[in-house]
N, CA, C and O atoms as CSV, one atom per row, in Angstrom:
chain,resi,resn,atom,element,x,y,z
A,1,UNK,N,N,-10.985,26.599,1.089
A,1,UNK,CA,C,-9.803,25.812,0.837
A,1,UNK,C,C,-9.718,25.489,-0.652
A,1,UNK,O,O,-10.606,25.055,-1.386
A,2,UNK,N,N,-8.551,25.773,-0.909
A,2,UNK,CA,C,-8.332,25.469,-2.865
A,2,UNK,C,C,-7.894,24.394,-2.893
A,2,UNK,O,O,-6.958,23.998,-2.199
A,3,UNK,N,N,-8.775,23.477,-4.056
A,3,UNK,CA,C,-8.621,22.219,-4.729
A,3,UNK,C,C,-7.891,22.127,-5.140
A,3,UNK,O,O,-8.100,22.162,-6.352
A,4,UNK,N,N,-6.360,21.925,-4.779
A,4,UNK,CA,C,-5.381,21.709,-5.825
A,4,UNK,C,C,-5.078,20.449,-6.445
A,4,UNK,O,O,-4.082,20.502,-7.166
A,5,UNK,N,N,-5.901,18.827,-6.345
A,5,UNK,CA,C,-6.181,17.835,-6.648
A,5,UNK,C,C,-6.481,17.729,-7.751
A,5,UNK,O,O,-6.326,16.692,-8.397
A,6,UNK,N,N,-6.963,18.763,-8.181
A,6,UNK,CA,C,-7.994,19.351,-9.509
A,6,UNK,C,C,-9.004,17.923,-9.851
A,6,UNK,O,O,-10.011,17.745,-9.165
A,7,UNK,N,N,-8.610,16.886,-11.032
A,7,UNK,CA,C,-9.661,16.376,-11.302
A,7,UNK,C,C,-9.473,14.898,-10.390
A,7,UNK,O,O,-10.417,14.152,-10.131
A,8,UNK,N,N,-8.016,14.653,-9.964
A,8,UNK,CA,C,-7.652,13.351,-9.147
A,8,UNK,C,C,-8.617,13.297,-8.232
A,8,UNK,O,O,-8.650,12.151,-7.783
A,9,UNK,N,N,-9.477,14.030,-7.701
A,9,UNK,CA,C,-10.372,13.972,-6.143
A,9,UNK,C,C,-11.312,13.373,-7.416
A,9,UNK,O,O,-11.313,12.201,-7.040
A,10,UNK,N,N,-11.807,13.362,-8.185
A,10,UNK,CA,C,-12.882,12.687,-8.787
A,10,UNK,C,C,-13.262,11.317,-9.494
A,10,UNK,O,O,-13.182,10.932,-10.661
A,11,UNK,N,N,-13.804,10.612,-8.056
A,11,UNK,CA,C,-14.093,9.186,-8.851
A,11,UNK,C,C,-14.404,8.620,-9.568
A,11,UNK,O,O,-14.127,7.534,-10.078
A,12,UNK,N,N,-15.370,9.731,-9.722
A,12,UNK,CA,C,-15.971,9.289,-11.483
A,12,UNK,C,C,-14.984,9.617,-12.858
A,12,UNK,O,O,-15.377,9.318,-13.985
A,13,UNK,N,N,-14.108,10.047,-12.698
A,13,UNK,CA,C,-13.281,10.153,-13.906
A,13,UNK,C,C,-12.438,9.021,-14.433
A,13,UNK,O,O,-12.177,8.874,-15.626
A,14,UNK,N,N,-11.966,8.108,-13.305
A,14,UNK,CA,C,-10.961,6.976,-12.289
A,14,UNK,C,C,-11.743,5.684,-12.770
A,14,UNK,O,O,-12.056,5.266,-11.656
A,15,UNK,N,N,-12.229,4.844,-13.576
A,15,UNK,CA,C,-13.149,4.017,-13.297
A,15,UNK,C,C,-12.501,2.988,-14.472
A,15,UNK,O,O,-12.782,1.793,-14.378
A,16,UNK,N,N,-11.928,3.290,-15.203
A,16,UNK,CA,C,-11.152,1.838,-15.792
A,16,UNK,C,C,-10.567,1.010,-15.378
A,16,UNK,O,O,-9.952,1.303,-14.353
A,17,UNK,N,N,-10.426,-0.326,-15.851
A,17,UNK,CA,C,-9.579,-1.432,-14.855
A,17,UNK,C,C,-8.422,-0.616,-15.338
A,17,UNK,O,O,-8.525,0.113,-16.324
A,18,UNK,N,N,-7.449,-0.722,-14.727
A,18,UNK,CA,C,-5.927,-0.818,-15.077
A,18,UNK,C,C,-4.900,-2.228,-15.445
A,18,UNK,O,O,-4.708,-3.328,-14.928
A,19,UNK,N,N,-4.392,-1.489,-16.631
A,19,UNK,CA,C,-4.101,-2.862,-17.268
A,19,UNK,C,C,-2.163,-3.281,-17.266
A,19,UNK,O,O,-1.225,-2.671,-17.778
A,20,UNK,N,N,-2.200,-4.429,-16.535
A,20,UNK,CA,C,-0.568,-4.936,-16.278
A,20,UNK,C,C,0.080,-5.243,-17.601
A,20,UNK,O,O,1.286,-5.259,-17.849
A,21,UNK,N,N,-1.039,-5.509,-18.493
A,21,UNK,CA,C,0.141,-5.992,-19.825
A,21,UNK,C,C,1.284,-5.146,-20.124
A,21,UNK,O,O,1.080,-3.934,-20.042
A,22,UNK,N,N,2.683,-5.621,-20.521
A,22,UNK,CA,C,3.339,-5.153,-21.065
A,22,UNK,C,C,4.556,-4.636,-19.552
A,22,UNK,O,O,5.656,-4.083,-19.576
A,23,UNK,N,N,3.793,-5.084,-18.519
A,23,UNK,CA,C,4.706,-4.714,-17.717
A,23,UNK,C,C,5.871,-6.159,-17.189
A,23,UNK,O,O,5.537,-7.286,-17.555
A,24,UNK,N,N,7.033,-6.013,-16.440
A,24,UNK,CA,C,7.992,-6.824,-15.735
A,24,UNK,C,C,7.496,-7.727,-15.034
A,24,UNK,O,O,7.380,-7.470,-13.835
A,25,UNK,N,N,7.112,-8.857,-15.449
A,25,UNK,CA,C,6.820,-9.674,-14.085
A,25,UNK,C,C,7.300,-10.003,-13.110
A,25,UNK,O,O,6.647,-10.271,-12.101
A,26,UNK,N,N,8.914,-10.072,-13.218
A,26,UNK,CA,C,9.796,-10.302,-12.168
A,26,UNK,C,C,9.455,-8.403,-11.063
A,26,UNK,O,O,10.119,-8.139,-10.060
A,27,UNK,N,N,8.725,-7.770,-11.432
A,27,UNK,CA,C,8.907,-6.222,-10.764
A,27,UNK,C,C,7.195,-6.549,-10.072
A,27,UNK,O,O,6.920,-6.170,-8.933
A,28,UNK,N,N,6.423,-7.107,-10.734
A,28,UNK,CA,C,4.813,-7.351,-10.507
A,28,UNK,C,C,5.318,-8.754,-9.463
A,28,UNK,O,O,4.505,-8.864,-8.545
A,29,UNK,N,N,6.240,-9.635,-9.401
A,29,UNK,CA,C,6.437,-10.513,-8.397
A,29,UNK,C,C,7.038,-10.208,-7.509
A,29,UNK,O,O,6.892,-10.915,-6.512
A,30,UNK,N,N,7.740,-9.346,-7.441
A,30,UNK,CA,C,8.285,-8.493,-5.739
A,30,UNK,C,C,7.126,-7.664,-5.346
A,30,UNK,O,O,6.766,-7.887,-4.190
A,31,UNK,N,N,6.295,-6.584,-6.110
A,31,UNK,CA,C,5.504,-5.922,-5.375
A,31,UNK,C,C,4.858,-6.845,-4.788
A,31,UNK,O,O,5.038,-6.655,-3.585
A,32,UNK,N,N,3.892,-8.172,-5.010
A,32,UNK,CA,C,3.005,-8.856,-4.950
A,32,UNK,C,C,4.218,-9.439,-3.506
A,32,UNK,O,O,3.582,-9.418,-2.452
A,33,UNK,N,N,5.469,-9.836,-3.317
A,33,UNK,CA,C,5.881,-10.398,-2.234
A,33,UNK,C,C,5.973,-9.265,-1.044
A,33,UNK,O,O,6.098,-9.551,0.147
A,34,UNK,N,N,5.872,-7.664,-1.674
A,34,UNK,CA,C,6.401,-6.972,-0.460
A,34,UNK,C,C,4.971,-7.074,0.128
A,34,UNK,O,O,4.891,-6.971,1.352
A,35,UNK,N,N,3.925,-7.248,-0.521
A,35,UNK,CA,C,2.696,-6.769,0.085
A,35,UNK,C,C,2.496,-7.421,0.484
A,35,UNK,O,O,1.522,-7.295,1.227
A,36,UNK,N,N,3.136,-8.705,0.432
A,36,UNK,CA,C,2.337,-10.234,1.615
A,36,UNK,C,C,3.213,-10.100,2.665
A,36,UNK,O,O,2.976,-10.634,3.748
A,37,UNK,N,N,4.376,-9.328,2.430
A,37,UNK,CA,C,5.346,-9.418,3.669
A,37,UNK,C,C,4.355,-8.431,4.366
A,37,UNK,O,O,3.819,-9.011,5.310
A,38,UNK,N,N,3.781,-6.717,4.189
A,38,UNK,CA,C,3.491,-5.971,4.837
A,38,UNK,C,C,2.177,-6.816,5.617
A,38,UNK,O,O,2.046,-6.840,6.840
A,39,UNK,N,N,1.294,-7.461,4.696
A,39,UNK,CA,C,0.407,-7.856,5.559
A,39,UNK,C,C,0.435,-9.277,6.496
A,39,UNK,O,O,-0.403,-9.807,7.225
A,40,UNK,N,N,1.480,-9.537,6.200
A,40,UNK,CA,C,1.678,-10.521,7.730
A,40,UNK,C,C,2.640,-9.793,8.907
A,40,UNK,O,O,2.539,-9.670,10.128
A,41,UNK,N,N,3.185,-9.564,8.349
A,41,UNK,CA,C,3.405,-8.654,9.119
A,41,UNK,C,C,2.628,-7.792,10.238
A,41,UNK,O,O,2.789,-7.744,11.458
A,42,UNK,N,N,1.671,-7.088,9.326
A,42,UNK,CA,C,0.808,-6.007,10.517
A,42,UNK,C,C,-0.140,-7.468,11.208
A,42,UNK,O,O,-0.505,-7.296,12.371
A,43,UNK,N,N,-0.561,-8.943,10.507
A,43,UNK,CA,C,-1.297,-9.351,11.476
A,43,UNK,C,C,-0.872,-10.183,12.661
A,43,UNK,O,O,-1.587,-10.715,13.511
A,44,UNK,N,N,0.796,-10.187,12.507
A,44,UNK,CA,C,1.399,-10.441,13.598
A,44,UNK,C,C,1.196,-9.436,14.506
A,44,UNK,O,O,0.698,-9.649,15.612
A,45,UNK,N,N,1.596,-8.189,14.063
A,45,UNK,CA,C,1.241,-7.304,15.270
A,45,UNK,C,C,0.014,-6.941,16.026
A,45,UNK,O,O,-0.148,-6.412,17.125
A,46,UNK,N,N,-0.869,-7.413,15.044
A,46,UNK,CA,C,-2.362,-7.519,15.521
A,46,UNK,C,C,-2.529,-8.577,16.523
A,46,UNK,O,O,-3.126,-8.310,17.566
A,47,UNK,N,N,-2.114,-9.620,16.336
A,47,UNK,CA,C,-2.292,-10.673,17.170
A,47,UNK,C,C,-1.086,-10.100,18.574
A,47,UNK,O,O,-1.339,-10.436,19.731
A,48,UNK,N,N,0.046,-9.323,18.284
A,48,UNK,CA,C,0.555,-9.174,19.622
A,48,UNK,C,C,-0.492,-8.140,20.323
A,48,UNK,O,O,-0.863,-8.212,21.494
A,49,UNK,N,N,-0.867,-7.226,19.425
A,49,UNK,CA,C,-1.958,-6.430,20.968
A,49,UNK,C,C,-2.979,-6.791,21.317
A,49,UNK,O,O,-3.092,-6.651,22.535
A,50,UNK,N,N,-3.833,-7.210,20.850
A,50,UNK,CA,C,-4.344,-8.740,21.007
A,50,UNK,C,C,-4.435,-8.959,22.475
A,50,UNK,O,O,-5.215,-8.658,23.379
A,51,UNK,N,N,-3.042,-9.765,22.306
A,51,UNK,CA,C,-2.254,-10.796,23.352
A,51,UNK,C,C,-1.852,-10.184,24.317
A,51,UNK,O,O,-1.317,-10.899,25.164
A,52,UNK,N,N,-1.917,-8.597,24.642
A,52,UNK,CA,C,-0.994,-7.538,25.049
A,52,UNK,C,C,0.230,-7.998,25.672
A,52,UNK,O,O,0.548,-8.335,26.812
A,53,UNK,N,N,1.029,-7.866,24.134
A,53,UNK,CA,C,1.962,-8.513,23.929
A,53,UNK,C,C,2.960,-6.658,23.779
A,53,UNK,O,O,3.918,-6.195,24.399
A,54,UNK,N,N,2.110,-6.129,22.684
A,54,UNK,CA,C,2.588,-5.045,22.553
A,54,UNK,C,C,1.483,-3.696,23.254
A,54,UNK,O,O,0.257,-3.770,23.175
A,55,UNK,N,N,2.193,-2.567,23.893
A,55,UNK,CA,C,1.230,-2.089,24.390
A,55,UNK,C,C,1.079,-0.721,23.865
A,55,UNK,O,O,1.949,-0.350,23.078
A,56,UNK,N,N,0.033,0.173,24.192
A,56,UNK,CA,C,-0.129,1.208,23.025
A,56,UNK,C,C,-1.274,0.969,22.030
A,56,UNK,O,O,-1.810,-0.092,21.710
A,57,UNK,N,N,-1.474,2.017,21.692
A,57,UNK,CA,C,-2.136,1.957,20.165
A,57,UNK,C,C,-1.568,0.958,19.199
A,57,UNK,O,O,-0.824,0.265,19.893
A,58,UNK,N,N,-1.538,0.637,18.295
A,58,UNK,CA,C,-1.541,0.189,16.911
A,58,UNK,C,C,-2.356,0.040,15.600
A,58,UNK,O,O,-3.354,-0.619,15.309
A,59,UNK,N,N,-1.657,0.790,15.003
A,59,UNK,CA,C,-2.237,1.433,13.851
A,59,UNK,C,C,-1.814,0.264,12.751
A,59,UNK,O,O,-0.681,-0.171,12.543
A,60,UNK,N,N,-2.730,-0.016,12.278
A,60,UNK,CA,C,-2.520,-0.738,10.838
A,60,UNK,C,C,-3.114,-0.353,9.672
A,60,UNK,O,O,-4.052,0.444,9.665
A,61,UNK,N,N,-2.580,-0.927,8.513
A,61,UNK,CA,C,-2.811,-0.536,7.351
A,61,UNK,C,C,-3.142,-1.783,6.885
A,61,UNK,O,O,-2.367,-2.245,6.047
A,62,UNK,N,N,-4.282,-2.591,7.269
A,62,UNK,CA,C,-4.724,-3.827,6.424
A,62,UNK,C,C,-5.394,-3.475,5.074
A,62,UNK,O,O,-6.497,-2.938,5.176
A,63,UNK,N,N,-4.988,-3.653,4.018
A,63,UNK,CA,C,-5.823,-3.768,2.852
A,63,UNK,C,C,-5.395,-2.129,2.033
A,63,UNK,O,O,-6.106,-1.421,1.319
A,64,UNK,N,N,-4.248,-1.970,2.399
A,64,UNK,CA,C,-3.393,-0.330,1.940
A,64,UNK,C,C,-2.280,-0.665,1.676
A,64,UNK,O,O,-1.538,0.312,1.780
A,65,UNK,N,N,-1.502,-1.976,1.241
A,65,UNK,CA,C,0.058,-2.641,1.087
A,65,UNK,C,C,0.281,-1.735,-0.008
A,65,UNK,O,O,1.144,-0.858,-0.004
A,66,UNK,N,N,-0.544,-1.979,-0.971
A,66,UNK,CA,C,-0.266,-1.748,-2.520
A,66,UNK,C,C,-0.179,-0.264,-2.298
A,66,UNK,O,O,0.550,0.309,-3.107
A,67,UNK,N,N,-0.938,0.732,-1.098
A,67,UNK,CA,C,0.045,1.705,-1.557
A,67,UNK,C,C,1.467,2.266,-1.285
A,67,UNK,O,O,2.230,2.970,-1.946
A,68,UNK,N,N,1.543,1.597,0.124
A,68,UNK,CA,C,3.331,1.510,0.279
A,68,UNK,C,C,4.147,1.204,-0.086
A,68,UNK,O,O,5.226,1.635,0.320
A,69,UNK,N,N,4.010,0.045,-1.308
A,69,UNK,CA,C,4.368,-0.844,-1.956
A,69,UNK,C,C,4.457,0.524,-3.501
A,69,UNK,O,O,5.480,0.810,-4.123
A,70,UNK,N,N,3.475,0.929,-3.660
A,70,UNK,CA,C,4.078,1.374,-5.283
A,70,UNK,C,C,4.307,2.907,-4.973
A,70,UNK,O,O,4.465,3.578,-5.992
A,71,UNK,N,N,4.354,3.558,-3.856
A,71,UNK,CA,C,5.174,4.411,-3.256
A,71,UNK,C,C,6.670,4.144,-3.370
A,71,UNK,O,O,7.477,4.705,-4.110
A,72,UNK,N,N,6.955,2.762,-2.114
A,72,UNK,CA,C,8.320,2.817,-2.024
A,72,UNK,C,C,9.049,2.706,-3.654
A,72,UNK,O,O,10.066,3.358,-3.892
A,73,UNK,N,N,8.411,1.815,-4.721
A,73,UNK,CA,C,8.743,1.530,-6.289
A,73,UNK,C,C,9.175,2.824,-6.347
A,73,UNK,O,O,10.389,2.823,-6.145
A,74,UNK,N,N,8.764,3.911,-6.523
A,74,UNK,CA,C,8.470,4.650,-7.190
A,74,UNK,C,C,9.609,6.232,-6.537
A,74,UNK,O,O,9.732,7.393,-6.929
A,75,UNK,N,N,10.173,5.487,-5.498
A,75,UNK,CA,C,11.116,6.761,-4.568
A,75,UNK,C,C,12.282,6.898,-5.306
A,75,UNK,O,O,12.537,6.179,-6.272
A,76,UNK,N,N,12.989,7.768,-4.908
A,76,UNK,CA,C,14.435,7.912,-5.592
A,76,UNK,C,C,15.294,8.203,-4.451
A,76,UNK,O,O,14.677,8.323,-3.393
A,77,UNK,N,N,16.659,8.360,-4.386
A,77,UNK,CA,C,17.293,8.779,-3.375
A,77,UNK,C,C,17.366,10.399,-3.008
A,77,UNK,O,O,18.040,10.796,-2.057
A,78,UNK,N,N,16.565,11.334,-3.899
A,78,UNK,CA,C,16.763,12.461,-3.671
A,78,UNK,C,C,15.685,12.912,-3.333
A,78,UNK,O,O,15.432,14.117,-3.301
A,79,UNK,N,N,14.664,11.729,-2.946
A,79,UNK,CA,C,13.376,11.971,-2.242
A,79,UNK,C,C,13.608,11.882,-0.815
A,79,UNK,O,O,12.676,12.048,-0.027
């Protein structure tokens, strides 16, 4: 199977903090609200299967907001 990731699969390359200066805070204060929305969210639904409230599987993404979150940022309409 070909690596087409090339050097992104490598953690060791990846290891600086990443730095917010210079960015929108009003854009760093919605991501920071969508991601508290996603995660109450999924632990409502946690607590409904739980409760079997909801039935089925349920799949969550606890502690993965930030990447749906700078996904959705980052879409366009011709995506």
């Amino acid at each position: 199977m070909k690596n087409d990731l090339k050097g992104l699969s490598n953690p060791k390359k990846y290891h600086n903090l990443i730095s917010i200066n210079n960015q929108d805070v009003g854009v760093l204060k919605k991501m920071m609200r969508a991601m508290l929305l996603i995660r109450k969210t999924e632990q409502q639904l946690a607590l409904g299967r739980k409760n079997k409230l909801i039935g089925g599987p349920v799949h969550l993404g606890a502690g993965q907001e930030a990447i749906a979150v700078g996904i959705s940022q980052n879409l366009k309409k011709t995506d």
